[in-house]
C-alpha positions in Angstrom: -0.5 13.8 27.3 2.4 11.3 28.2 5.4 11.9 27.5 8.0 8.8 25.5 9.8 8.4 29.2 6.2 7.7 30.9 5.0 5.7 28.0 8.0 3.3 27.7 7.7 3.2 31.8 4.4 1.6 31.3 3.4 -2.2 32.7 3.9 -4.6 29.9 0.4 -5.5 30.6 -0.4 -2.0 29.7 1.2 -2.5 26.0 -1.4 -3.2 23.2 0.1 -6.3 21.4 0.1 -3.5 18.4 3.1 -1.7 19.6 4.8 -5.0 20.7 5.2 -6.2 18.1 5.5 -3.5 15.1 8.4 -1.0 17.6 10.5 -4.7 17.3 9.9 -5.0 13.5 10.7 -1.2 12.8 14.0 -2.2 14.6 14.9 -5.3 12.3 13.8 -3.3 9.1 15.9 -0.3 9.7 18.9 -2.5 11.2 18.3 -4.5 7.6 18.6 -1.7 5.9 21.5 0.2 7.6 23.6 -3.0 7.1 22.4 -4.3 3.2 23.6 0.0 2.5 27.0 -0.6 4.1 27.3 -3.9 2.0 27.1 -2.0 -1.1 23.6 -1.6 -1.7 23.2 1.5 -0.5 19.9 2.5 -2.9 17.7 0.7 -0.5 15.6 2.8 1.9 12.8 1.5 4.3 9.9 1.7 1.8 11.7 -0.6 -0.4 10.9 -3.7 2.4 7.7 -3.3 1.5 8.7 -5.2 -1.6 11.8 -7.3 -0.2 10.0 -8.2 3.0 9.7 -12.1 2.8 8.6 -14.1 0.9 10.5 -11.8 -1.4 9.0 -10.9 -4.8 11.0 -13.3 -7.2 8.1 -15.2 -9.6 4.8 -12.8 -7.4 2.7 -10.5 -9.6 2.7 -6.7 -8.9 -0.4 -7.5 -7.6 0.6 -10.0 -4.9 2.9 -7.7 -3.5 0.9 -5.1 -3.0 -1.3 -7.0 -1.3 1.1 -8.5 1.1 2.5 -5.3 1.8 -1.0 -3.9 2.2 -0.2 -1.0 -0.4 -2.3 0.2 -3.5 -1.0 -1.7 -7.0 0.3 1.9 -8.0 2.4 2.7 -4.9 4.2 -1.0 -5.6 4.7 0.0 -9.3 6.4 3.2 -8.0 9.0 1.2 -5.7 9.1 -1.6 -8.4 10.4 0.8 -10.8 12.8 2.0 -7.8 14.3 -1.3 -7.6 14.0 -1.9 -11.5 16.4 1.0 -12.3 18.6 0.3 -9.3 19.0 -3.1 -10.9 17.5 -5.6 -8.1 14.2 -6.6 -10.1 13.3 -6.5 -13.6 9.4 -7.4 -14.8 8.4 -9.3 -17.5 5.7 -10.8 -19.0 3.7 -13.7 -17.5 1.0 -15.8 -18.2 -1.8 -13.7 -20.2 -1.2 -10.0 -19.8 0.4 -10.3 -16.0 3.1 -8.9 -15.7 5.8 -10.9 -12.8 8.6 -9.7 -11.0 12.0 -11.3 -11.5 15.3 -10.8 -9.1 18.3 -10.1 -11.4 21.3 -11.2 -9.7 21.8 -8.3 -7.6 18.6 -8.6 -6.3 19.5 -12.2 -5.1 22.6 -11.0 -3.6 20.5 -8.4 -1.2 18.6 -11.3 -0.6 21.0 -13.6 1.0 22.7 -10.7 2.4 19.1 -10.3 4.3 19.3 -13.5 5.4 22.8 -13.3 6.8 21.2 -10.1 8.7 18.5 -11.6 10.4 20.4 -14.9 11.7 23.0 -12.1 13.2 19.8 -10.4 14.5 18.7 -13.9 15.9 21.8 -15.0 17.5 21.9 -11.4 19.0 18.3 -12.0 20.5 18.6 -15.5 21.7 21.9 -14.6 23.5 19.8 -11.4 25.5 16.5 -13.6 25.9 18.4 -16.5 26.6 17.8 -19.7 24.5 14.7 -21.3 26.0 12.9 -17.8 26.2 14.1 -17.5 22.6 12.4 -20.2 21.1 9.4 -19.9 23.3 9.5 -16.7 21.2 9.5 -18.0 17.4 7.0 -20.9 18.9 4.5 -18.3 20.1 4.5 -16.1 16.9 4.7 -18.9 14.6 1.8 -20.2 16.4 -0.1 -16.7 15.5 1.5 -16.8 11.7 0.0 -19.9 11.5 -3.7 -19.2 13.0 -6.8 -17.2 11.5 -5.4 -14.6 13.6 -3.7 -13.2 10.4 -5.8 -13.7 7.7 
């Protein structure tokens, strides 16, 4: 079996696109979260993204989210109530007997705080890859957001 050292000394070539691209998102979600709990929100843990991960869940059904998260319905309810008592969401009742999430004011103010994050997390990128290599980056992966690839 190899060990992390040999593994992380493997070609890039070698790298399923799997790894490459969830070990840099793990990054930006714990960085995002280390950061919103220094700025005063500091009831937000990692399986909370699953809900604040964009496009955010302001006006979405419990439903949606949990589908874009890729979670069952009831695991969302759990970390919707989470964020309900910690005063970022509140639910209320929608069209029929669907319920939809609302961000209170505190929720909005993680928000833009997550915003501020990941331009800081941007600049910081662009300045190691360089700016051309940078946006060669966004270009590629937008290029895959928008495909069939990830449907």
């Amino acid at each position: 079996m190899a060990t992390s050292t040999e593994v992380l000394q493997t070609k890039t070539t070698d790298l399923l696109i799997g790894a490459l691209l969830r070990v840099p998102a793990q990054a930006i979600q714990r960085r995002l979260i280390k950061e919103l709990n220094a700025a005063g929100f500091d009831e937000l843990r990692l399986p909370h993204m699953a809900v604040l991960q964009f496009p955010g869940p302001d006006g979405a059904r419990p439903g949606t989210i949990a589908e874009r998260a890729g979670m069952s319905k009831q695991a969302i309810n759990q970390l919707l109530s989470s964020l309900e008592n910690y005063g970022y969401i509140v639910r209320s009742d929608g069209e029929g007997s669907a319920r939809v999430v609302h961000a209170t004011e505190r929720g909005h103010a993680a928000f833009w705080k997550m915003v501020d994050i990941l331009r800081d997390i941007e600049e910081e990128w662009r300045a190691e890859l360089g700016p051309e290599r940078f946006a060669q980056l966004k270009a590629l992966l937008f290029a895959v957001w928008d495909s069939p690839l990830v449907r």
